[in-house]
N, C-alpha and C positions, 0 to 999 in steps of 0.2 A: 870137251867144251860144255861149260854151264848155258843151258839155254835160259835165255830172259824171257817172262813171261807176257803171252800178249795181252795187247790192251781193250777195253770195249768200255766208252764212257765213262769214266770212272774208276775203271779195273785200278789195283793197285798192287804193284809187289814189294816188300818189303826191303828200304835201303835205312842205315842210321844214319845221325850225323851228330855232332856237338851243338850246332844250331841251325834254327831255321828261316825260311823266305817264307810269306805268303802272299800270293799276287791272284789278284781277278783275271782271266784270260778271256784273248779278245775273241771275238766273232768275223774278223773280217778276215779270206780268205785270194783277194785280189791279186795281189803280188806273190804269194806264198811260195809260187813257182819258181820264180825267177833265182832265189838265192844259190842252189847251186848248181846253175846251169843250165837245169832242162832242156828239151827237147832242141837241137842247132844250138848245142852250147851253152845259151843265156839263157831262152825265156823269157824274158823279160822284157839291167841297167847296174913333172913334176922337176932346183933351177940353182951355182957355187954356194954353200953355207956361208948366212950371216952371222953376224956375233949374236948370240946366247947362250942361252942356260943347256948342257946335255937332257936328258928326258929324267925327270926327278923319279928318287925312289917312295914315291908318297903311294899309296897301295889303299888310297881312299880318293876314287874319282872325283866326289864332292868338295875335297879341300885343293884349298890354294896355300901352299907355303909362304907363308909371311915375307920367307927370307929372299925368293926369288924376285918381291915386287912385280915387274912389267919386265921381265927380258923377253916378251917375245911382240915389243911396241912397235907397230906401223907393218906387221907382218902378215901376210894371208896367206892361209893353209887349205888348197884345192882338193878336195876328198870325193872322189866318185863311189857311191853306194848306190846302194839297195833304197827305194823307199820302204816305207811299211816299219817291221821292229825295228830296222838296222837304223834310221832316220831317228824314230823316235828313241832309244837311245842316246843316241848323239846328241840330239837335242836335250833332252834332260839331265845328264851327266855329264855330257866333255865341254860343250861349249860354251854355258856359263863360266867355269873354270879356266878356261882359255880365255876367254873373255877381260877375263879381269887381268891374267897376266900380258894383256897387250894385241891378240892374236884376234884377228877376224878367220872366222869358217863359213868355207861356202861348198855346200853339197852339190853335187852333179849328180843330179838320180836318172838311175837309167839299166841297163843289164850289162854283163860282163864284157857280150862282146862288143859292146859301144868304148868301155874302159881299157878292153886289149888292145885293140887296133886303135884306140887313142895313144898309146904309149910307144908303139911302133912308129908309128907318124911322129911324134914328137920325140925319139929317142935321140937325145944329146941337148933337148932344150925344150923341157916339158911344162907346160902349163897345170900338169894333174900332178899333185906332190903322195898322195895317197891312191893306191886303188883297189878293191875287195874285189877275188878273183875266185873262181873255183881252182882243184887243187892242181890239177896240171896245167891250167893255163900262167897260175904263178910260179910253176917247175920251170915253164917253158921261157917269161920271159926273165927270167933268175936268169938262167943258163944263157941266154942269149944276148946279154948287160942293158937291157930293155931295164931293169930294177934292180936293187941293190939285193945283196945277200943277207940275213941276217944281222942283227948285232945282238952277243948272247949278255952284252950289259945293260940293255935296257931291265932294271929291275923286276916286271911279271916275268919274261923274259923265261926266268926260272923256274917259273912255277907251272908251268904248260907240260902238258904229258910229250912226249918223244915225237909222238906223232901230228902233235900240234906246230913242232918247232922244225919241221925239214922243209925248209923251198916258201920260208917267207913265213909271217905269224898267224897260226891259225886260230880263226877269230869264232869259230862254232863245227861242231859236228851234226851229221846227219847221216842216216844209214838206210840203205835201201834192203827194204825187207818186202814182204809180203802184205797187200791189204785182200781182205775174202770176205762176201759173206756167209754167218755160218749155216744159214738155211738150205745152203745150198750143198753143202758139203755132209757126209757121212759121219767123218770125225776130221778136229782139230788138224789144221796145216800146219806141221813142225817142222820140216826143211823143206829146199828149193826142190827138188825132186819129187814130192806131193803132185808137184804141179800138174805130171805126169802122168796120174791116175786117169784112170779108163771114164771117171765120172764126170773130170773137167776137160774131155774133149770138148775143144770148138767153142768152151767158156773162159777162157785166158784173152784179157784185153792184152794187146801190146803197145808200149809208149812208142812216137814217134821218132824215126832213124833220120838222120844222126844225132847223138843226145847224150847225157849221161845216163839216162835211165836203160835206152834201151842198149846201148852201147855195153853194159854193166850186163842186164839181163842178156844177151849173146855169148857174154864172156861165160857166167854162171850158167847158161846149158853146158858147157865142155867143164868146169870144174865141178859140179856133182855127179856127173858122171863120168872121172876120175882123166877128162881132157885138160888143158890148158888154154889159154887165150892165142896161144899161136894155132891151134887145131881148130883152125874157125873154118874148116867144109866139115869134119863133123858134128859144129856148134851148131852152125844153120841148120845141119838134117834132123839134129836134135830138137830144135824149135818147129823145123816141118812138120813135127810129128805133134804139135799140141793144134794145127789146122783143122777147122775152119778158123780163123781168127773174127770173133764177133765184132771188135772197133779198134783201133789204133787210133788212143789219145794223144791227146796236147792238153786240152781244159780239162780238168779234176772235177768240173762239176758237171761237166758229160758224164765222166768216169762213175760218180757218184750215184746217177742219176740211172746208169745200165747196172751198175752193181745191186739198187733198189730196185729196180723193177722186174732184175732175173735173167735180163740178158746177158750179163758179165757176172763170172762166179769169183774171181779173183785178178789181183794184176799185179808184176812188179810196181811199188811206186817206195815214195819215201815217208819214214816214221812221220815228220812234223807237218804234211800234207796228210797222212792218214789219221792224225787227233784231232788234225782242225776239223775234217768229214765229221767224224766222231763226234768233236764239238756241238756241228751244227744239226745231229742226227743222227748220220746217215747211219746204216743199219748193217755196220764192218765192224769185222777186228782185225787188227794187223798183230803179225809175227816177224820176230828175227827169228830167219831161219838157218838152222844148221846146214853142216856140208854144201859147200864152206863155210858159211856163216851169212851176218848181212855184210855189206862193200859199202864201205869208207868215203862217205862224201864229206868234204872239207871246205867251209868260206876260209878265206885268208887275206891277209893285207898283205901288200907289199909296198915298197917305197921307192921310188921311180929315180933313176939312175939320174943324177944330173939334178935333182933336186935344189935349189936356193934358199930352202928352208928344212935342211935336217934335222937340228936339233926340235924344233917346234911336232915336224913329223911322228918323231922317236916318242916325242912326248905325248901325241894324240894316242899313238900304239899302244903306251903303257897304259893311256886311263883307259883304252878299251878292253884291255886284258882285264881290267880290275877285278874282282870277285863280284861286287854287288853290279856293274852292267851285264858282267857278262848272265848272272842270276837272273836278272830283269829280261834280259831278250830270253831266257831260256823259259820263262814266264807268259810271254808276249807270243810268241813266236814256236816253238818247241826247240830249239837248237839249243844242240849239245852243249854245255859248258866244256873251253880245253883248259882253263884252270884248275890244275887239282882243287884247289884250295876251296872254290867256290860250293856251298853247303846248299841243298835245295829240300823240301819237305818231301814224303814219302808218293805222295800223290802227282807229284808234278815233275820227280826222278822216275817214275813209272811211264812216262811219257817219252822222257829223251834219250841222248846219249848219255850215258853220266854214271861217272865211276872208272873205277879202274879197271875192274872185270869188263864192264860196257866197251872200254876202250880198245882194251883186248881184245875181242870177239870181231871188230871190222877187219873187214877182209881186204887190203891192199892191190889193186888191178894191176897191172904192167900198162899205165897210162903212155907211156912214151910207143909201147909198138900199138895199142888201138888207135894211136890219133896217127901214126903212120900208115893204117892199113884204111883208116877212115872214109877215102874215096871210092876204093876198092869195097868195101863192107856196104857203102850207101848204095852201088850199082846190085850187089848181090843182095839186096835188103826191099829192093825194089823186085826186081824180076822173083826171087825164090820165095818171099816172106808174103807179099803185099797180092799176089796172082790168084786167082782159085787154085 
């Protein structure tokens, strides 16, 4: 496995393309958390088909097909997100264009698990027609007809890496690797088991239990050193052994702020939370680390079973797949593009997911038995992890 090289302001490694993006990035780190998941899940923040148009093959979120006119007049399409990029987005690309073909959009901004348990509640007569999920909570209501399965003819559809198109469409990547700083360290952290070294005793922050982060970090004690996610009594003994533990985050700007002053030498966290730090300063570089790799965080939409407006849905899906939104949030926000297709400049592919090889290198959890062991893990994550 090719390792990708870490970032530090600016840092850059060399990706090509045919053409490029260039976007100003922003400074606000507010919501940044919330997109996938974070700590308890979130972090953070659908009714029989009427007559219209299927979701057009137009592969320019900007345009509105002449030929379509208004098929989707008098119809509102309920969309639970993310504020922050995922909003602004929406707002500059899909809803104009919807707009003109007939269609009002109304965002519900909030975290995932406000949009889960909305879709449970409402399942067989849903008021949310869309909803952006991290990646097992859209496995889960897939499987469970809470949301509709796929459709591989919506036109982006196609163009999504593999890993973008299982258990609903996935609408950005992000991958949890390593953020350090390097003052504090000997030499460069290249994989999870670095972590281990005798010199970051008692300086390893850990994210807050239950969560994707730490949930992920538990699993990666047993797989670098050569366990699995079902050997979680010698994942825990594996993490006893990086105690004292200095902080157990939730806020990134605590995190930021113990990493700066010395108290915290490194932490699991995620790529497009460690550029924004970066962005705004702070004095880290993050790595994807080998053995295993980094682990696979995924936003995704899904479409709520029961929906009354499918086709208008189908079509919201396609213009966010588009190449140039999904460009634009990878711009805004650091998340991965899952469109192959979508071309980014050298400096701002140095930051996210992106590519093939990028793609490759995430490392896939066995989400369905952590979220089964999950009560079980939060009782063992209190008494073993959280004690002197």
């Amino acid at each position: 496995m090719t390792q990708r090289k870490k970032q530090l302001s600016g840092g850059k490694e060399t990706m090509k393309g045919k053409r490029y993006f260039g976007f100003a990035m922003i400074t606000a780190l507010a919501l940044a958390v919330s997109a996938c998941g974070g700590a308890a899940t979130t972090g953070t923040t659908e009714p029989t088909e009427t007559q219209g148009a299927a979701a057009t093959g137009t592969t320019d979120a900007a345009e509105t097909p002449a030929e379509n006119e208004r098929p989707y007049e008098g119809q509102k399409l309920v969309v639970g997100v993310w504020g922050g990029p995922h909003e602004e987005v929406i707002k500059k690309h899909i809803e104009g264009p919807l707009k003109e073909m007939g269609a009002e959009i109304e965002l519900v901004l909030g975290g995932t698990g406000d949009r889960f348990a909305r879709l449970y509640a409402e399942k067989g007569n849903p008021t949310m027609d869309i909803a952006f999920l991290n990646l097992y909570e859209a496995r889960q209501v897939i499987e469970d007809g809470v949301a509709q399965d796929v459709d591989p003819t919506i036109p982006n559809f196609a163009k999504l890496y593999p890993k973008a198109q299982e258990y609903g469409y996935g609408s950005s990547f992000m991958a949890l690797g390593i953020a350090y700083n390097p003052e504090m360290v000997s030499k460069p952290i290249t994989q999870w088991s670095d972590l281990w070294t005798e010199e970051l005793k008692g300086k390893i922050a850990f994210p807050q239990f239950p969560g994707f982060e730490a949930e992920s970090f538990l699993s990666v004690a047993g797989l670098a050193f050569g366990k699995t996610e079902k050997d979680y009594e010698d994942n825990f003994a594996k993490l006893e052994e990086l105690k004292p533990i200095p902080m157990s985050y939730f806020n990134v700007d605590e995190l930021a702020l113990e990493m700066t002053n010395g108290t915290v030498a490194a932490a699991p966290t995620f790529n497009y939370i460690a550029n924004l730090l970066i962005q705004q300063g702070a004095p880290i570089e993050f790595v994807y680390p080998e053995n295993p790799g980094p682990v696979m965080a995924k936003n995704t939409m899904v479409i709520a079973e029961g929906t009354k407006h499918e086709a208008l849905a189908k079509e919201f899906v396609n213009r966010f797949l588009d190449e140039a939104v999904l460009a634009d949030l990878a711009a805004i926000g650091y998340y991965g593009p899952t469109n192959k297709e979508v071309v980014l400049d050298d400096e701002l592919a140095s930051k996210v997911v992106y590519g093939e090889e990028a793609v490759d290198q995430l490392v896939k959890l066995d989400w369905l038995y952590i979220i089964e062991q999950r009560a079980q893990w939060t009782q063992m994550w209190n008494e073993r992890i959280l004690t002197e």
